[in-house]
GUVEXPA-322011 format. One line per field, with one value per residue (C-alpha): x, y, z; residue in one letter. Coordinates in steps of 0.05 Angstrom, whole numbers, always signed. Layout:
! residues N
X	[X:...]
Y	[Y:...]
Z	[Z:...]
residuo	[A:...]
***
This chain:
! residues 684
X	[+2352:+2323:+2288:+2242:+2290:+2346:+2309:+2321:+2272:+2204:+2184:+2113:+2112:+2065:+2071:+2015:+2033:+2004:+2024:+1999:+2012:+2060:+2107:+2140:+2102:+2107:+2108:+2078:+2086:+2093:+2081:+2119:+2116:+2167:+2135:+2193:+2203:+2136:+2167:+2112:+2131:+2084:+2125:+2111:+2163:+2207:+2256:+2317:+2300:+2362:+2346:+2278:+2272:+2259:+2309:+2325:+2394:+2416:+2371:+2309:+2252:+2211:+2137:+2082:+2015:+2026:+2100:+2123:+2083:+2124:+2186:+2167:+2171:+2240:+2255:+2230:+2255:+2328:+2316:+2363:+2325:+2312:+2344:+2289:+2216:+2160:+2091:+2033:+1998:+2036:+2024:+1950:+1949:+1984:+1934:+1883:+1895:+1841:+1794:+1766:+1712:+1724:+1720:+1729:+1782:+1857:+1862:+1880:+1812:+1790:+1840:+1828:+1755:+1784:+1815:+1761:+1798:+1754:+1771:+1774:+1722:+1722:+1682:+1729:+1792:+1773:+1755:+1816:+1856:+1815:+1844:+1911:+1914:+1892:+1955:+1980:+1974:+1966:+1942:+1967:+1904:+1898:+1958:+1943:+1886:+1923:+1971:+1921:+1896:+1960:+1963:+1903:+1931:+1993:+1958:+1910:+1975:+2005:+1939:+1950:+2014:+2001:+1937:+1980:+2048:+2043:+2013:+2079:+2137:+2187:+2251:+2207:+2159:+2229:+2246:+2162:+2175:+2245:+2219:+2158:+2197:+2244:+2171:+2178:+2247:+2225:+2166:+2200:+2245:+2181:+2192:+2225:+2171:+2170:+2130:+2127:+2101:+2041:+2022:+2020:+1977:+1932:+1914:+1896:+1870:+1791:+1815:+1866:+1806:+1770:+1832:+1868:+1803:+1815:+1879:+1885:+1813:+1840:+1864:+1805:+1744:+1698:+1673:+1626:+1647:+1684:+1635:+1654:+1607:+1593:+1561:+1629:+1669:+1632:+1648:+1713:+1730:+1695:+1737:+1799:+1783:+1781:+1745:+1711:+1659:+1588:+1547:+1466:+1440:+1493:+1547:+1619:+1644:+1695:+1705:+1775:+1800:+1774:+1799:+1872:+1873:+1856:+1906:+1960:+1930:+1909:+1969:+1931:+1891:+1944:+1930:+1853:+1866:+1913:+1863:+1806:+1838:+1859:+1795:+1756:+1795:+1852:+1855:+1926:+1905:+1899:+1970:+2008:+2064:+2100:+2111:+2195:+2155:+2166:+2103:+2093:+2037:+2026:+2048:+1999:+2037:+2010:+1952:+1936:+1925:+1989:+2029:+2042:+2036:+1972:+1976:+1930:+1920:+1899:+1958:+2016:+2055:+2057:+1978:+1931:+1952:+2029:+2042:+2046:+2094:+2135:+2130:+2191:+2248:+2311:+2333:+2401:+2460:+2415:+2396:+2342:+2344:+2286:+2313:+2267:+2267:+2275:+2220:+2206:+2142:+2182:+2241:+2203:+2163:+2220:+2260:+2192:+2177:+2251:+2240:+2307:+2281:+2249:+2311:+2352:+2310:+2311:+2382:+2389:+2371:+2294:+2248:+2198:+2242:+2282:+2213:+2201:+2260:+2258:+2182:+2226:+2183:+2235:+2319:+2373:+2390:+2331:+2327:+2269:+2281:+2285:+2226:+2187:+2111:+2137:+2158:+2103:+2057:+2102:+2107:+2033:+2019:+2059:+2041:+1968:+1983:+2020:+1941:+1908:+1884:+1850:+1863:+1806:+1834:+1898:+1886:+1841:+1899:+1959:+1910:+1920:+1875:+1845:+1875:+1941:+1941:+1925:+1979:+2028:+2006:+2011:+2083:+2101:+2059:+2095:+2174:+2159:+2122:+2150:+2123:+2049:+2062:+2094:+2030:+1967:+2007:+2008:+1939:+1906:+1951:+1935:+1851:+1845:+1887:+1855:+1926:+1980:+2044:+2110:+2175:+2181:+2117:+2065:+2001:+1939:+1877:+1845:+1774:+1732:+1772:+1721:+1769:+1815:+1859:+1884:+1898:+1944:+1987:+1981:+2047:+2093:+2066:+2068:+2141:+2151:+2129:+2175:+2230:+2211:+2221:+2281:+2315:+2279:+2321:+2389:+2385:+2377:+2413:+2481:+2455:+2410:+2360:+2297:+2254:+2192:+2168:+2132:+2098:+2173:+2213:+2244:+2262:+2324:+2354:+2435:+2486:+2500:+2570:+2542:+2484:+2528:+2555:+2490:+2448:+2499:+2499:+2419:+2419:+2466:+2431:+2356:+2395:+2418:+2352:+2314:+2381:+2360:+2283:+2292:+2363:+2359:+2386:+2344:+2360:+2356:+2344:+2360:+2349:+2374:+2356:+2401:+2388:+2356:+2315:+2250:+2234:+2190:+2149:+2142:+2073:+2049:+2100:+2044:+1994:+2054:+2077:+2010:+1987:+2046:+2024:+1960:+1990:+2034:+1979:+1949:+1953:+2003:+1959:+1907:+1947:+1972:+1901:+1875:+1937:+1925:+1848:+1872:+1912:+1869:+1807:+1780:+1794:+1754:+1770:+1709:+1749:+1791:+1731:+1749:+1681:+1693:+1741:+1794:+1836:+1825:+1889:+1873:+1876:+1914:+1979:+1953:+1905:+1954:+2003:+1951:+1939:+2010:+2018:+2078:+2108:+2090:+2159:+2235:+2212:+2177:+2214:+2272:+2235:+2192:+2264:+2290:+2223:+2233:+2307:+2295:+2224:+2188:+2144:+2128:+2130:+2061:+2043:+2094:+2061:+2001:+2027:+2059:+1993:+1951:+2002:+2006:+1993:+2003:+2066:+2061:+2138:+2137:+2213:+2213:+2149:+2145:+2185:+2196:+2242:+2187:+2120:+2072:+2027:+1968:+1995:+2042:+1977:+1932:+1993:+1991:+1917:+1924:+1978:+1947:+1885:+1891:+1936:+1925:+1898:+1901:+1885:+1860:+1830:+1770]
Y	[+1602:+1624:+1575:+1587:+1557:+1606:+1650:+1638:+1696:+1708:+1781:+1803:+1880:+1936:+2011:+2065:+2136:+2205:+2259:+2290:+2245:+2308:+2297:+2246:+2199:+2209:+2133:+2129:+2052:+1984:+1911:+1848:+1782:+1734:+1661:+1629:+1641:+1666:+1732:+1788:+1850:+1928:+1990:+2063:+2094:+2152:+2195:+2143:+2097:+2092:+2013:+1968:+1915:+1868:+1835:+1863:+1825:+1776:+1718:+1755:+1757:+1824:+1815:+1863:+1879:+1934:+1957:+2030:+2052:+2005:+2032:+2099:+2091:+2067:+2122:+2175:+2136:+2127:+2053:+2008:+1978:+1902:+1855:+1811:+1841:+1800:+1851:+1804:+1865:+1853:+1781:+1782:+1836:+1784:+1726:+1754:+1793:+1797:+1760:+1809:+1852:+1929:+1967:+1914:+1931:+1904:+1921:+1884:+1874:+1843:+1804:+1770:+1760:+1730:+1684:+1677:+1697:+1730:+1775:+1839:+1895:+1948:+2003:+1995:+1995:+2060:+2094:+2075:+2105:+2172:+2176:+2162:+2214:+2270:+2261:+2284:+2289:+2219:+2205:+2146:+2131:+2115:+2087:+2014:+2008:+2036:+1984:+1932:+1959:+1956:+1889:+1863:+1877:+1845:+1777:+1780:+1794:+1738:+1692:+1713:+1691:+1627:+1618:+1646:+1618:+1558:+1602:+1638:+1639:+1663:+1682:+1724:+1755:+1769:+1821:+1845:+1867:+1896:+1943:+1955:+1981:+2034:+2059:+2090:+2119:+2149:+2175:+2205:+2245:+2277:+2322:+2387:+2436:+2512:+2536:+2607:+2594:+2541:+2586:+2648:+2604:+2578:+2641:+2663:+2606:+2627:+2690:+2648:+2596:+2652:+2679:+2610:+2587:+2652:+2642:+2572:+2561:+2601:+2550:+2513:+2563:+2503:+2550:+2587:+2639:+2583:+2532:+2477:+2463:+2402:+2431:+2475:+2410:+2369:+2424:+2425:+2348:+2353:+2408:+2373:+2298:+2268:+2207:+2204:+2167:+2197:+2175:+2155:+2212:+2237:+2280:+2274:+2223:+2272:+2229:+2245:+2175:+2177:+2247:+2220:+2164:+2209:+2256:+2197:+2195:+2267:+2304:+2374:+2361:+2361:+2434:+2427:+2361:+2394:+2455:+2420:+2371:+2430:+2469:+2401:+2356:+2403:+2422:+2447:+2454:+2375:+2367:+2337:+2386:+2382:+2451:+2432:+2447:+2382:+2335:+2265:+2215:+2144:+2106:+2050:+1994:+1936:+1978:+1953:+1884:+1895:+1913:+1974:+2038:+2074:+2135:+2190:+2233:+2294:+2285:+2279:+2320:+2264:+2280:+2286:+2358:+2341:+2425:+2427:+2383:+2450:+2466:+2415:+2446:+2430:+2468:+2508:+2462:+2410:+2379:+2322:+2274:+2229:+2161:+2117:+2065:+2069:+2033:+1984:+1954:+1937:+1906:+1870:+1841:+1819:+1794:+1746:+1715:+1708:+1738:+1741:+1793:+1835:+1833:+1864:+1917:+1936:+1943:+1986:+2041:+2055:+1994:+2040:+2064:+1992:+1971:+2027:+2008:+1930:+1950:+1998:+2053:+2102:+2102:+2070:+2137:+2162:+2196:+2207:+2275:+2264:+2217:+2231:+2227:+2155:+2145:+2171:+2120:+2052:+2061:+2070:+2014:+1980:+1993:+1979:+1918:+1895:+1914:+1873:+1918:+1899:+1947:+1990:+2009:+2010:+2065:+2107:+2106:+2126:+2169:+2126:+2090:+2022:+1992:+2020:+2001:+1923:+1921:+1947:+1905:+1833:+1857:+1874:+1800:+1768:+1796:+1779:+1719:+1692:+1747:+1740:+1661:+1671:+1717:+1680:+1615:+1658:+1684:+1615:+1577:+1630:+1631:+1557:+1550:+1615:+1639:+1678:+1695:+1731:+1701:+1739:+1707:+1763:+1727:+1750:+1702:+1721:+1695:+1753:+1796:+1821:+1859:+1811:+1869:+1879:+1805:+1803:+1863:+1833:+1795:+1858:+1909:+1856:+1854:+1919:+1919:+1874:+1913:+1966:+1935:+1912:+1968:+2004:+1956:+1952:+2030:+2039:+1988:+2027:+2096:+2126:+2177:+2161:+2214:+2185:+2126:+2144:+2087:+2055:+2115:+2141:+2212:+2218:+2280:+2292:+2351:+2390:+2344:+2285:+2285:+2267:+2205:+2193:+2187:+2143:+2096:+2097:+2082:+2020:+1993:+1994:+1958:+1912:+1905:+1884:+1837:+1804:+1805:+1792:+1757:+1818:+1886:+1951:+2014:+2077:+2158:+2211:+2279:+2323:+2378:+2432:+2494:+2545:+2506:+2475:+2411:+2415:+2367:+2379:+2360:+2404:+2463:+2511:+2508:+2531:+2586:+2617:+2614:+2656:+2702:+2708:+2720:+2769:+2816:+2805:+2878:+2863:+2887:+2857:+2799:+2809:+2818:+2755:+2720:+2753:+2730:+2656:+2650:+2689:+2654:+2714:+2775:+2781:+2830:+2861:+2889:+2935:+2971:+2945:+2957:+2909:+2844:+2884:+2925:+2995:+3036:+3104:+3070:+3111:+3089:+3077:+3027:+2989:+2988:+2943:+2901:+2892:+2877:+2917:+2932:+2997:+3017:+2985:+2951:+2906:+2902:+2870:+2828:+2790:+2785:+2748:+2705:+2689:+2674:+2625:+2589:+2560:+2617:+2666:+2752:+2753:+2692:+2716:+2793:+2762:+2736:+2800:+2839:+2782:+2804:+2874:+2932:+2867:+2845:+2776:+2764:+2736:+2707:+2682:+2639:+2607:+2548:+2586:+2528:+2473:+2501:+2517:+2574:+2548:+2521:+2587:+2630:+2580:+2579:+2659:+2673:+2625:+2661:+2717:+2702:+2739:+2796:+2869:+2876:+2856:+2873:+2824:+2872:+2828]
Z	[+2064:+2135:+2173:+2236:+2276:+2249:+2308:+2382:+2400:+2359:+2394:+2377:+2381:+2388:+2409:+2426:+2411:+2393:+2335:+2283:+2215:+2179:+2240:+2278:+2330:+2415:+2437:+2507:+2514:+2492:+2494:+2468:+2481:+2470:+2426:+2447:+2524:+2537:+2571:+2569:+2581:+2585:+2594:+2599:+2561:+2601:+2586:+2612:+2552:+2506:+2489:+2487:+2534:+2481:+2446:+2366:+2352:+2292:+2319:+2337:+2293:+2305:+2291:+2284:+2244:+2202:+2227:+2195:+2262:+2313:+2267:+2271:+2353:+2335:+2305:+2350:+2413:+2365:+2386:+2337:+2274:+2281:+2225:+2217:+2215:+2202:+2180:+2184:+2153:+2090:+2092:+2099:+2043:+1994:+2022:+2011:+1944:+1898:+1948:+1987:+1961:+1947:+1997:+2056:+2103:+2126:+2191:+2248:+2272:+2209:+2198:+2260:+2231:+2179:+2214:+2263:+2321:+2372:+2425:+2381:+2410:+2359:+2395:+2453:+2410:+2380:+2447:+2471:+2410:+2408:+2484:+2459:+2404:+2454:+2481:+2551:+2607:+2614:+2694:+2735:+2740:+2663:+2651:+2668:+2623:+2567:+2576:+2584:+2513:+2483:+2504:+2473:+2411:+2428:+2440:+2377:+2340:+2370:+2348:+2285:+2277:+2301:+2237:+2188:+2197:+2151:+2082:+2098:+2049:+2105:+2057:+2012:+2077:+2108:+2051:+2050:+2123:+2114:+2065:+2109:+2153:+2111:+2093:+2157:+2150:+2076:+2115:+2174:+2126:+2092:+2018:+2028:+2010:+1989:+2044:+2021:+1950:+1980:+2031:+1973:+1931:+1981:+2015:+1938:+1911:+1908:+1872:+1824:+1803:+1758:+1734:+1718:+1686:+1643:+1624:+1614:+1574:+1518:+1470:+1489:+1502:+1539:+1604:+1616:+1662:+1719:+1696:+1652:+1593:+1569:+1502:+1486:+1500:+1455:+1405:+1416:+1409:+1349:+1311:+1339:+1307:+1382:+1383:+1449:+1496:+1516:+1569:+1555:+1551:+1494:+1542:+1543:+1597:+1637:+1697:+1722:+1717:+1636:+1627:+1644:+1596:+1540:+1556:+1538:+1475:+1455:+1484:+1468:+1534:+1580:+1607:+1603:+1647:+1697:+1697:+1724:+1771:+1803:+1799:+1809:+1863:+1885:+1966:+1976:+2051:+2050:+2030:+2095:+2103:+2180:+2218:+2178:+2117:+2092:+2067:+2100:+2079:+2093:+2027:+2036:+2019:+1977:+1961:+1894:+1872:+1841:+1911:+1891:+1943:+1929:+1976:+1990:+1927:+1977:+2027:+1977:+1935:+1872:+1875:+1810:+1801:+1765:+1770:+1854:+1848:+1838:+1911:+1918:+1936:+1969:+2035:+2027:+2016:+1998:+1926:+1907:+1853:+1816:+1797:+1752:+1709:+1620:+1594:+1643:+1632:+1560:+1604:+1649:+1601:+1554:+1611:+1639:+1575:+1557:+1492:+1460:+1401:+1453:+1496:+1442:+1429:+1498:+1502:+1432:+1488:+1457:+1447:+1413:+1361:+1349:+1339:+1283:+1252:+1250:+1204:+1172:+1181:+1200:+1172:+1219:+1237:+1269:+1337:+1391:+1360:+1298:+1295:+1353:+1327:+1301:+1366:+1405:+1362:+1374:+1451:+1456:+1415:+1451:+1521:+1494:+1469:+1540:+1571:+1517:+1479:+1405:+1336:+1344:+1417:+1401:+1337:+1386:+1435:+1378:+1332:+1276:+1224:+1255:+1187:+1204:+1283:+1255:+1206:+1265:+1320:+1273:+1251:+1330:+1355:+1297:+1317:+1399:+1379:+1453:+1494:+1473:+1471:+1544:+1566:+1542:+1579:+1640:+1634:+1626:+1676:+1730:+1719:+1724:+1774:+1811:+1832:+1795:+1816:+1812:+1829:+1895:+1916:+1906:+1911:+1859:+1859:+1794:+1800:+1819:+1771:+1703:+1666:+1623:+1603:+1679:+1683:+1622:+1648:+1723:+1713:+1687:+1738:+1801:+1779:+1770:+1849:+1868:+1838:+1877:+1945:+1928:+1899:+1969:+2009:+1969:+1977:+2044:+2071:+2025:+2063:+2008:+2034:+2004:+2017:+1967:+1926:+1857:+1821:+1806:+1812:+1872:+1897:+1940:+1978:+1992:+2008:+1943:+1946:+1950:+1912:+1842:+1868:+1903:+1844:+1811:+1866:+1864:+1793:+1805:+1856:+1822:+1769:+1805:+1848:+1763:+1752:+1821:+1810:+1729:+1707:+1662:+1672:+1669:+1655:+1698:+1682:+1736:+1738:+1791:+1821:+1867:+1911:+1896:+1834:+1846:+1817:+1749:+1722:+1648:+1648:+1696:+1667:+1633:+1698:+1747:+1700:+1691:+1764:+1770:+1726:+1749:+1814:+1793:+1771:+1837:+1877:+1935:+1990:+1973:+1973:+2046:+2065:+2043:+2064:+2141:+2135:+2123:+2185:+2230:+2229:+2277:+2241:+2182:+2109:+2135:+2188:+2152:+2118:+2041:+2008:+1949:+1944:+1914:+1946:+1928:+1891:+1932:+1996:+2051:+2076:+2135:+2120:+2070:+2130:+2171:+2113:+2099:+2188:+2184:+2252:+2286:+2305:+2312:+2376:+2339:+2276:+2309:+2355:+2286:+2256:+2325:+2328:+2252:+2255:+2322:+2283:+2220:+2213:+2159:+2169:+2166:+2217:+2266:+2256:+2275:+2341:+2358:+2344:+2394:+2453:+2434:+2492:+2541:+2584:+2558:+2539:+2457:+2460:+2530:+2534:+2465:+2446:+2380:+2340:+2350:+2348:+2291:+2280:+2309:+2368:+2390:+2381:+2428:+2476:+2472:+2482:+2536:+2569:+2556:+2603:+2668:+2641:+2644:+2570:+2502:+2431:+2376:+2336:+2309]
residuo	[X:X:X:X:X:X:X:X:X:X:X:X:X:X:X:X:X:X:X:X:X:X:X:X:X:X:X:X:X:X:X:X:X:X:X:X:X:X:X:X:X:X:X:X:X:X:X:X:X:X:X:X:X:X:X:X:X:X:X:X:X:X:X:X:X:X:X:X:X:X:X:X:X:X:X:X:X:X:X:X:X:X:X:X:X:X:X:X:X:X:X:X:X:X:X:X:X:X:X:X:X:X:X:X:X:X:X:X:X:X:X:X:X:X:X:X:X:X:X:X:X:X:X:X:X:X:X:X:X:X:X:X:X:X:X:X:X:X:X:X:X:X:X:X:X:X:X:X:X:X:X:X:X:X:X:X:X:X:X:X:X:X:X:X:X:X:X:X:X:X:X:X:X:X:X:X:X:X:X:X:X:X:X:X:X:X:X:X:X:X:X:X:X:X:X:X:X:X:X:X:X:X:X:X:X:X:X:X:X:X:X:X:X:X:X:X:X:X:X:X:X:X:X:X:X:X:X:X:X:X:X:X:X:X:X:X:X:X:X:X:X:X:X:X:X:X:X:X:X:X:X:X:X:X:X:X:X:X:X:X:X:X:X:X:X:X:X:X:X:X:X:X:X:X:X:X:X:X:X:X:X:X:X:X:X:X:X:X:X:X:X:X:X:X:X:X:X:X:X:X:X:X:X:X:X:X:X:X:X:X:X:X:X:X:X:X:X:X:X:X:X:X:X:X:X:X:X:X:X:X:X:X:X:X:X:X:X:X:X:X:X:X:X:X:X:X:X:X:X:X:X:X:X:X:X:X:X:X:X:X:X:X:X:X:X:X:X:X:X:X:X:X:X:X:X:X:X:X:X:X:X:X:X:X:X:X:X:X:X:X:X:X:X:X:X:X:X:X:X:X:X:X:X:X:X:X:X:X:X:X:X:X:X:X:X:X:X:X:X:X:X:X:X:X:X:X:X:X:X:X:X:X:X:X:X:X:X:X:X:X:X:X:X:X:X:X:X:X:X:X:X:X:X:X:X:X:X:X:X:X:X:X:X:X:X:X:X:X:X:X:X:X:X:X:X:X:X:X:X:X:X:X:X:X:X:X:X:X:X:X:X:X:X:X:X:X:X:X:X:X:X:X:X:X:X:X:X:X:X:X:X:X:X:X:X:X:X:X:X:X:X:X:X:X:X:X:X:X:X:X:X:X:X:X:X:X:X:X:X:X:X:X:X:X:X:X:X:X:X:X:X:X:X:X:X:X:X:X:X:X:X:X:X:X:X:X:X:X:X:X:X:X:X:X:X:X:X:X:X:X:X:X:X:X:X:X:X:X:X:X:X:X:X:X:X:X:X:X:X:X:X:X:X:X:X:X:X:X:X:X:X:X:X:X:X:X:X:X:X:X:X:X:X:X:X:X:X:X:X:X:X:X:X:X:X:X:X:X:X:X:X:X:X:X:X:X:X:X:X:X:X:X:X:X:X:X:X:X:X:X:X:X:X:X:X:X:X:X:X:X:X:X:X:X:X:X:X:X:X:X:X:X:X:X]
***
C-alpha cells in the first residue's frame, strides 16, 4: 500500500500546446510546481529539450487535471512517462458521480466552483486558449503572459489538490491516473484507416443516399422516394408481428436510441437500423482521421455513470453506423486484432454475488445454453448451432433480467409468449437464487445509504437516479469498467499496442509476426486483469485481422456490400468529377459544362480527360508519381496541386514539405507562393 509519504516530490503539472485533435500536440510551454519544496518553475519549450525540468522518478508523484493532454506533451516532446500520476479530473468525475445534473460540466474551472475556489476567469481562460491554438509565431512579446496563463492553472490545480486530498482513495486513484495516461498513448497511435475507400464514399455520398435507400428498402418498402414514412412503417411492423411503441398522437417512436434496442430483439431490422443512422446521423467528414490516415478521438474517460469511455459518436470509427467500421485496415506488414470478453456481464455477475450455480455455467463455455439445458429445453448435445434460436432467447432473457426487467418486457425483448417469458425467468431466479438475493441486497444497501460502490472504489451516489432498472445493473457494468482499466494497464505496461478501447473490448495493432503471439498475450492478460478485479476468471474471444483484409463487422456486413454496389454502377467520370469538386472548394461541376448531374456517355475525350485530372504530358506524369511516392496524398489531390501551379515557375517538389503536410495546407502554402509570380491557372 502507497502512502503520501511514499513521495518525496508531489509535482503539479500543466502544458499549453496547439494541434489539430487527429494529430499529435506542439507543446510551447509548461509549469509545475513542486508541494513539497515549493520550487516553481515556467519554461518555453525549445528545440534542446531531451528531459523536463521537473522531476518524474520512482518517488515523484505527477499531478494534473485531466492528464492524456500533459501525456500527450510527453509524448510529442519523447519526455519519459512518470510512474505515479495522479488525474484530479478522474477523481472529481468519481466524486461527484451521479450528483451533478446532466449536462453540467467537469472541467477545471468548475471543479474549482465546486470546491469554491476562486481565482478562475473563464472569459480570460478561453481568450487565452483561442491564442494558443492559432499557433505560431508566438512573439516575445506574448510569451510572458502565456506563461503567466499557464500558471494560473497550475496554482488552481494545486488548490484543488489541497480540497480534495482527503475523499482520495490513493492506491485505487494511483491505477485511475495510470490508465489516464495510456489513454494518450492509445490515442496518439490513432486506427489505421482506408483512406482511399472513405474519401470514394464521401465525395459520393449525396449520390449514394438515393441509391442505398433503393437498394436497401427492398425487403422493407417504408420510403417514399428518400423519405422515411411513418405510415409504411407502421404497416410493416404490423405484417411482421413486431410489437412496438407509438407516441401520442399514434406514430411509431423511431428515435435512434429506441430504434437500437429493438434491433436486439427483432433481428430483421438490423439493415433498416444501419440504413438510417447512416442516412439520418452519418457525417463521414466528421470522422477524426490525421493527414497518416489514421482516426484519433478523445475517449472521454469516466463518461458514464458507469466509468465507462463515452467518446464522440461523430469523431470515431466505433460510431452508430457498425458498417464504416470497414474502413479499418492495417498498413502493409501490419495486422490488427479485437480482443473482448465471452459473456461478461454473465461472469461478472456470477463472480459478485458468488453464485456457485451461476459460476458453473459460466465455465461450461456458454451460460445461455447451460441454462437451456439445466430447464431441459434443449438435449446435452446441443450447440449455438445446433440450437441457436434457443439460444438467442436464454441470453436475452437473461441480460434482461440482469437490467430488471419484469415478464411482459422480457417476452417483448425474446419474442416469446408473456406466459412463456414468466415460466423461464422463475426457473432461471430459482437456479441463481444467490445472484438476485446478492443484487436486491446491493440495490437497497446502496439507495439508503446514497452511495454504491465497486471494489476498485468507483463511486455512484444513487439518489437522483429515476430509473430502477439502471441501478440494478449499476454494479455489473461499473465492474465491467474497472476491468477495463486494468486490463488497459496490464497491457501496456507488457508492450501491447492498444490502438482503441470498445465498450470492454480492445483493438490492438502488431507486425504480421507478431500479431499471433500478441493476441495471445492480450487475451491472458484481460484474464488476468477479471481474476484481479473478480477472484474469478473470464474468458476472452479474438479475432484477427491481416493485410490486405479490412476489418468486418457482421452487423454492419449487408450496408458495406451494397454501397459497393451502388458504387460500382456509378459512371467512373462522373465519379472523378464529383470527387475533384469535393477537394477544390473553388472549381465548381458547373465548370466543365455537364448539363445534368450525370455524366454524359458521348462525352469527348477531351472533356473526360479533365474530369479524370489526368496529366497533360510525361512531365507531369512522373512528377504526381514522385509527389505521391514522397506524401499522404491521393492522384487526384496531388493533380489538383499540379494544375494550381501549372504555366507558373513555382517549383512542386522543392518548396512543399511533401511527407508531412495535408491537402489543404500544401494548396494554401502553394497559392501563397504563388502570389507575386509571373502567372497562374486555377481554372475556376
Amino acid at each position: 500500500m502507497i502512502t503520501w509519504d511514499f513521495f518525496t516530490n508531489i509535482i503539479v503539472v500543466d502544458y499549453e500546446y496547439y494541434g489539430e485533435d487527429t494529430g499529435p500536440k506542439t507543446p510551447i510551454c509548461y509549469t509545475s510546481k513542486n508541494l513539497r519544496t515549493g520550487e516553481l518553475i515556467s519554461h518555453w519549450i525549445t528545440d534542446q529539450d531531451t528531459q523536463p525540468l521537473y522531476p518524474c522518478g520512482p518517488h515523484s508523484l505527477f499531478v494534473a487535471y485531466n492528464c492524456p493532454a500533459e501525456m500527450s506533451c510527453h509524448l510529442s516532446l519523447n519526455f519519459p512517462f512518470p510512474p505515479y500520476i495522479l488525474d484530479l479530473y478522474a477523481e472529481y468525475c468519481n466524486i461527484t458521480n451521479g450528483k451533478l445534473l446532466k449536462g453540467e460540466r467537469r472541467g477545471l474551472i468548475e471543479a474549482c466552483e465546486k470546491y469554491r475556489i476562486e481565482g478562475g476567469d473563464k472569459a480570460y481562460k478561453e481568450a487565452m486558449h483561442r491564442r494558443i491554438l492559432q499557433g505560431p509565431l508566438f512573439y516575445e512579446h506574448e510569451k510572458p503572459g502565456l506563461l503567466e496563463y499557464n500558471k494560473t492553472d497550475v496554482d488552481l490545480t494545486e488548490k484543488l489538490f489541497f480540497k480534495m486530498q482527503k475523499q482520495i482513495n490513493l492506491n485505487q486513484a494511483l491505477l485511475r491516473g495510470r490508465y489516464m495516461g495510456y489513454t494518450a498513448k492509445i490515442e496518439w497511435r490513432g486506427i489505421p484507416i482506408d483512406i482511399e475507400k472513405h474519401n470514394e464514399i464521401m465525395a459520393c455520398w449525396d449520390i449514394l443516399k438515393e441509391e442505398l435507400i433503393f437498394e436497401m428498402d427492398k425487403p422493407y418498402q417504408v420510403y417514399d422516394g428518400i423519405k422515411f414514412s411513418n405510415k409504411k412503417f407502421n404497416k410493416f411492423l404490423i405484417k411482421n408481428n413486431i410489437i412496438w411503441s407509438y407516441t401520442a398522437t399514434g406514430l411509431p417512436v423511431t428515435h435512434a436510441d429506441f430504434f437500437k434496442e429493438q434491433v436486439k430483439v427483432y433481428p430483421i431490422l438490423r439493415d433498416l437500423y444501419e440504413l438510417r443512422s447512416s442516412i439520418s446521423q452519418l457525417r463521414l467528414k466528421d470522422l477524426a482521421i490525421g493527414i497518416d490516415n489514421r482516426n484519433r478521438y478523445w475517449t472521454n474517460p469516466f463518461g458514464s455513470i458507469t466509468g465507462r469511455n463515452q467518446p464522440s459518436s461523430k469523431e470515431s470509427i466505433f460510431g452508430p453506423a457498425t458498417w464504416i467500421r470497414s474502413f479499418i485496415k492495417p498498413e502493409s506488414g501490419r495486422a490488427v486484432a479485437y480482443v473482448d470478453f465471452a459473456q461478461e456481464e454473465m461472469g461478472v455477475a456470477a463472480a459478485l454475488s458468488n453464485d456457485q450455480e451461476m459460476k458453473k455455467a459460466y465455465n461450461s463455455g456458454d451460460m445461455y445454453l447451460a441454462t437451456a439445458k439445466l430447464m431441459k429445453v434443449v438435449p446435452e448435445s446441443a450447440t449455438k448451432q445446433s440450437h441457436k434460436t434457443t439460444r438467442d432467447i436464454f441470453k436475452t432473457l437473461s441480460l434482461a433480467i440482469n437490467y430488471g426487467q419484469k415478464a411482459q418486457g422480457c417476452a417483448h425483448r425474446a419474442s416469446i409468449h408473456p406466459t412463456q417469458a414468466a415460466l423461464m425467468i422463475d426457473f432461471i431466479k430459482k437456479k441463481y437464487k444467490r445472484f438476485f438475493e446478492w443484487n436486491t441486497s446491493f440495490l437497497d444497501t446502496g439507495v439508503l445509504r446514497q452511495q454504491m460502490s465497486t471494489r476498485f472504489g468507483l463511486l455512484f451516489d444513487p439518489s437522483n437516479q429515476e430509473k430502477i432498472n439502471t441501478l440494478i445493473n449499476w454494479p455489473i457494468q461499473a465492474t465491467a469498467s474497472d476491468i477495463l482499466r486494468v486490463s488497459v494497464c496490464l497491457c501496456e505496461q507488457n508492450n501491447i499496442s492498444i490502438i482503441a478501447m470498445v465498450h470492454d473490448a480492445l483493438l490492438i495493432e502488431s507486425s504480421e509476426e507478431n500479431i499471433e503471439a500478441d493476441t495471445r498475450k492480450t487475451q491472458k492478460l484481460m484474464e488476468d486483469a477479471s481474476e484481479a478485479v473478480l477472484h474469478f476468471r473470464l474468458k476472452t474471444d479474438a479475432k484477427i485481422v491481416h493485410y490486405p483484409d479490412r476489418y468486418m463487422d457482421e452487423r454492419g456486413e449487408v450496408m458495406w456490400n451494397t454501397i459497393w454496389k451502388v458504387l460500382d454502377k456509378i459512371d467512373p467520370a462522373e465519379k472523378q468529377a464529383r470527387i475533384f469538386e469535393k477537394i477544390n472548394e473553388n472549381i465548381s461541376l458547373d465548370d466543365f459544362d455537364i448539363p445534368t448531374v450525370a455524366v454524359q456517355r458521348n462525352m469527348s475525350k477531351k472533356r473526360k480527360g479533365q474530369l479524370l485530372l489526368k496529366p497533360m504530358n510525361m512531365t507531369e506524369k512522373n512528377l504526381s508519381r514522385r509527389i505521391q511516392q514522397k506524401s499522404h496524398l491521393t492522384f487526384i489531390e496531388v493533380m489538383t496541386l499540379i494544375r494550381l501551379a501549372r504555366d507558373s515557375d513555382y517549383d512542386l517538389e522543392e518548396e512543399v514539405d511533401w511527407p508531412n503536410v495535408s491537402f489543404t495546407s500544401a494548396k494554401r502554402k502553394i497559392l501563397s507562393g504563388l502570389k507575386g509570380k509571373p502567372s497562374m491557372e486555377t481554372d475556376g
